[in-house]
N, C-alpha and C positions, 0 to 999 in steps of 0.2 A: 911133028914132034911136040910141038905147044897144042894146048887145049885152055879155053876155057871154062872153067866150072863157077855156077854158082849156086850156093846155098840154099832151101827151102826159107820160108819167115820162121817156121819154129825148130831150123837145124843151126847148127855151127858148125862150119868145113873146118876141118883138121889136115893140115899141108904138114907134112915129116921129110925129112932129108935133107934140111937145109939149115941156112945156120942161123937164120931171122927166127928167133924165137921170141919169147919172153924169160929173162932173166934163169937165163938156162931151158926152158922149157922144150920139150921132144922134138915140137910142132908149132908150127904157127895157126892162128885162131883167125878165121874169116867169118863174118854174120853181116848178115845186112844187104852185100855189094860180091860179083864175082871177082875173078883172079885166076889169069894166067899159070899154067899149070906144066911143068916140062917133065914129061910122063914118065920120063925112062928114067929120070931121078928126083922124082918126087913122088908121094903117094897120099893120097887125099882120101879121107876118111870121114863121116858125119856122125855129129853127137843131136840127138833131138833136145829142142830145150821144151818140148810141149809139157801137159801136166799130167803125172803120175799121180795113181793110187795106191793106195796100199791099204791090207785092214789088219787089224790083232787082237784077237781071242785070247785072253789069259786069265789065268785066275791065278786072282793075287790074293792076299791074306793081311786084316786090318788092322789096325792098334788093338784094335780088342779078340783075335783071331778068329774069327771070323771069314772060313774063306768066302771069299766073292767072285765070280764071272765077269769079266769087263768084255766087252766088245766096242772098239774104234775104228773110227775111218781119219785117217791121214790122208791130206794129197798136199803133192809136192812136185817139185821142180828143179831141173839144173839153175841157177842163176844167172845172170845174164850177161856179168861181170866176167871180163877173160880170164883173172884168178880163179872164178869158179868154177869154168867150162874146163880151163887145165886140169884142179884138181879133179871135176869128176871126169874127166878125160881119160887119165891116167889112171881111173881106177874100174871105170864101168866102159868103157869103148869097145873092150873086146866082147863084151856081156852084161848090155845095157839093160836084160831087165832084173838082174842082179839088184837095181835100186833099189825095187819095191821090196825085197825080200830082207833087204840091210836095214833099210828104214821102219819096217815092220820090226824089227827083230830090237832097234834103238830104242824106240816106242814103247816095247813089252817093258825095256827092261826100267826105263822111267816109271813107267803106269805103274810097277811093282812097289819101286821106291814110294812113289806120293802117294798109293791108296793106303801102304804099308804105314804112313804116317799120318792115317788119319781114321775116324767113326764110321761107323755105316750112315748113323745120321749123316753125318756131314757129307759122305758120299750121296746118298740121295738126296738130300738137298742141295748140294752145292756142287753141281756136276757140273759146269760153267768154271768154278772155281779150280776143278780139279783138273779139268783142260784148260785152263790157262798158264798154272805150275808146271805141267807135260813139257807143253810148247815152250817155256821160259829154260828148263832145264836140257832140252834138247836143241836149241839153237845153236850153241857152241859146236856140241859134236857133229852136226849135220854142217855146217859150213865148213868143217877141216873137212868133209866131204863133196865139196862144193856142190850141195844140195840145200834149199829155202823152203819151208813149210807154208802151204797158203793158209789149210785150217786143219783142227781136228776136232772130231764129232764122239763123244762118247755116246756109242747108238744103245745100250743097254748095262744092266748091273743086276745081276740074279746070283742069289745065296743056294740054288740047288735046292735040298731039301730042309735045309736047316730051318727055313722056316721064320727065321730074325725078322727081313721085312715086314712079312706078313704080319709077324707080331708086333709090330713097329706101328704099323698101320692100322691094327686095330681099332684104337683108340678114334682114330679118325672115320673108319668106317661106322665103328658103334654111333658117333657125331653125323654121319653122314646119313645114316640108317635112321634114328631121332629125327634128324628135320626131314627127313623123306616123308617119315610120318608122320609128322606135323605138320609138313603141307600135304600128305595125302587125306590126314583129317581137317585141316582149314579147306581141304577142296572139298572133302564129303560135307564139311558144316556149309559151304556155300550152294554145292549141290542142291543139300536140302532145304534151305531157306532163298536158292532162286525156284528149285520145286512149288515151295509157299507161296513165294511170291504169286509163280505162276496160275496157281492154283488159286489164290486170290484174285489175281485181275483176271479169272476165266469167270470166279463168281460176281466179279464190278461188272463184267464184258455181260454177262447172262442177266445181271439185274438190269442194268440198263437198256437191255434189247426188249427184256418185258415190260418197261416203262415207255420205253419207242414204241412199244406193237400198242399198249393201253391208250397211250395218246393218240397214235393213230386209227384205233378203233372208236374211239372217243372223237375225234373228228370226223371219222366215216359216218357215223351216227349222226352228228351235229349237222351235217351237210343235206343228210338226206332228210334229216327233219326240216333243213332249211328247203330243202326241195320240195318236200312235200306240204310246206306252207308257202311256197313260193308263187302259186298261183291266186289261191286267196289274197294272200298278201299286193300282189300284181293287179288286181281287180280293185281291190280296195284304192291302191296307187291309182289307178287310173282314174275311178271313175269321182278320189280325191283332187286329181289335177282337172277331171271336168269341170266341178266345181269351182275349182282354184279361177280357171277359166271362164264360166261366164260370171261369175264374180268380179274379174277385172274385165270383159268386158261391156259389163251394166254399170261399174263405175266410168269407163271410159266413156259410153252412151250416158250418163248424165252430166259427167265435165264436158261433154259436145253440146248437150242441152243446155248447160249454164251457160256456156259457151256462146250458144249461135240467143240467149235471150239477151247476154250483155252486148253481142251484136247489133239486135234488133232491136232492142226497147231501151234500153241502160245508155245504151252509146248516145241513138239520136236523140233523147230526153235529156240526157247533159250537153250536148252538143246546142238543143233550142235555148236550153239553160244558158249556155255562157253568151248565146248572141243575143239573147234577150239582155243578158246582162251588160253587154259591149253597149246595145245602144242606148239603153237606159243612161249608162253614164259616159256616154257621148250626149245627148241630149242634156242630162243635165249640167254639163260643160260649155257646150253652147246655150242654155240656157244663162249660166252665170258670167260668161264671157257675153251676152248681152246686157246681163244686167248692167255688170262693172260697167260697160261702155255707155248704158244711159245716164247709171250714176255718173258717172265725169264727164259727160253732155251737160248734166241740170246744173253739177256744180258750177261748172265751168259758165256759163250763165248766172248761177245766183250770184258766184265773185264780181262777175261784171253789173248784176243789178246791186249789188251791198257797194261797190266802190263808187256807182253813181249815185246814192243816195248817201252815203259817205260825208259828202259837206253838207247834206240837210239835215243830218244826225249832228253834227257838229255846231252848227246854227242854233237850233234846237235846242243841244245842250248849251247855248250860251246865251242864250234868249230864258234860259231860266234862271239866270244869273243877274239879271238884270235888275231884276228887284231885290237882290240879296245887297245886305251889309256886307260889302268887304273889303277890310284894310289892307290896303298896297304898302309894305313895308321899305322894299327897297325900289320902289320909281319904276321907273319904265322896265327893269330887268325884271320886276313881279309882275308886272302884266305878260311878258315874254311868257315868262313861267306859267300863266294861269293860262293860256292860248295850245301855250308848248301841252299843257294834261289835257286840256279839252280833246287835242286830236288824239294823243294816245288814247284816251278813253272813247272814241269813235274806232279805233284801229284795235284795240283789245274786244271790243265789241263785235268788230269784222272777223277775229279769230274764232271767238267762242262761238259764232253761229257758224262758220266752217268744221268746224271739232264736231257741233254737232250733228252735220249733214253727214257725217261720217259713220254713227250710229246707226240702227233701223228704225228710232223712232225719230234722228232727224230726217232720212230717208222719208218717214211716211208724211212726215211734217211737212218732208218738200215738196210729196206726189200731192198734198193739199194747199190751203191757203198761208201762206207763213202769219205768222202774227204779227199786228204791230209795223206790217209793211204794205199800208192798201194804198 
């Protein structure tokens, strides 16, 4: 006797027979979740809430009469809300697709009102605008329906034969047609001046290939001329570096020649040279190094004969004194005095014949007789 039923996601169960309703309402409203159901006095019914279509073709007539062809799409839907599901409950459950035929038919009758209040300009410009006015003045009466509009698409607007838009449009095709051809002549002016262009660097491309082919005919030539002097020339080379060649080798054979004569002759003639010269003055080193040493042998001897003859020179000098007038002024301390110069004067005399053996000619004086001393 009980059943369970539950709902689709895009239905709403309708439970009748009972006294749970909404605020009077036929039937109770279940979405979402199931619910026990007792068969025999209850009777469960479903409202889909998915999304309907609808379309409407009308021709409506403009502020400036004008008739026009609209063609729209509407889609829509029960609501979701249980006020809504009631209302369209209660009016589409037994013949739900009734909607689309209601709502199409609400639609016409707006579409008439607002295109009726407005341009053809303004209908073809501002078709955006004109389903927005639709939708705004049908939301009222579609929710006493409990029905919600998602969108509406105005898919076209045609005058028939009358011909308005087209004349409307003109103006823009004539605009449209002008720069068509203004860029179909800025494309022929580039055409032709990339043509030029082209046409120009085929003649840089063509001169330059004959100035590549002249240069390299012009070096082809050059090469073979150089080839064909190239064994003259190789001969010449050679028999130049012959040349080059015993020319540095006839200087090299006579720096071996200078060479091997400053070896042989040069060398040992300086070499006799310098030992000639070593003993030369070696010799006469030991030559002077004897002299010196006889000279201060002899001296050393005539100080010892001048200092023994010494007081006979003293004597001497005072023995010449002896017939001399001479007054003693102060006594015995002037005869001191006259005794005291007589030796100095033997002793100054012992010098000056030393200073002279020091001389070459007291030297020679000494290898002979001295004077004054026999």
């Amino acid at each position: 006797m009980f059943g369970y039923r539950v709902p689709a996601p895009d239905q709403a169960m309708l439970i009748s027979g009972g006294r749970r309703g909404l605020a009077g309402a036929p039937f109770r409203v279940v979405t979402g979740h199931g619910a026990f159901v007792l068969q025999i006095f209850r009777k469960v019914r479903f409202l889909t809430l998915a999304m309907c279509e609808a379309e409407v073709a009308e021709t409506c007539v403009t502020k400036q009469g004008i008739a026009l062809t609209a063609r729209a799409v509407i889609a829509f839907k029960v609501g979701n809300d249980t006020e809504s599901i009631v209302n369209a409950g209660q009016r589409f459950l037994s013949d739900q697709d009734q909607m689309s035929v209601l709502t199409g038919r609400i639609f016409a009758g707006h579409l008439r009102a607002i295109i009726g209040s407005m341009t053809v300009e303004e209908i073809v410009t501002e078709r955006q605008k004109l389903a927005t006015e639709v939708l705004d003045t049908s939301k009222a009466e579609m929710a006493k329906i409990g029905l919600i509009v998602d969108s509406l698409q105005i898919q076209s607007i045609d005058d028939g034969d009358t011909g308005y838009i087209a004349a409307m449009s003109a103006p823009h095709r004539a605009a449209i047609q002008r720069q068509a051809q203004i860029a179909q002549a800025q494309a022929t002016q580039a055409a032709a001046e990339a043509e030029q262009q082209s046409a120009r660097k085929q003649a840089e491309y063509a001169r330059e290939t004959a100035v590549v082919k002249a240069q390299y005919t012009a070096e082809v030539d050059r090469a073979q001329a150089q080839a064909a002097q190239a064994g003259p020339l190789a001969q010449a080379h050679a028999q130049q570096e012959v040349l080059t060649a015993q020319t540095e080798l006839a200087q090299r054979a006579a720096e071996l020649r200078q060479q091997q004569l400053v070896a042989e002759v040069v060398k040992p003639a300086e070499a006799e040279a310098e030992r000639i010269r070593v003993l030369a003055l070696a010799e006469a080193e030991r030559m002077k190094i004897q002299a010196e040493a006889a000279a201060s042998h002899d001296r050393v001897a005539l100080d010892r004969m001048l200092i023994d003859q010494l007081p006979q020179i003293v004597k001497e000098a005072a023995g010449g004194l002896a017939g001399a007038n001479v007054n003693v002024l102060n006594g015995a301390d002037g005869l001191g005095e006259i005794a005291a110069g007589l030796v100095g004067q033997g002793l100054t005399i012992l010098d000056s014949v030393r200073g002279g053996l020091g001389t070459p000619q007291g030297r020679a004086e000494q290898d002979g007789e001295p004077a004054g001393l026999e």
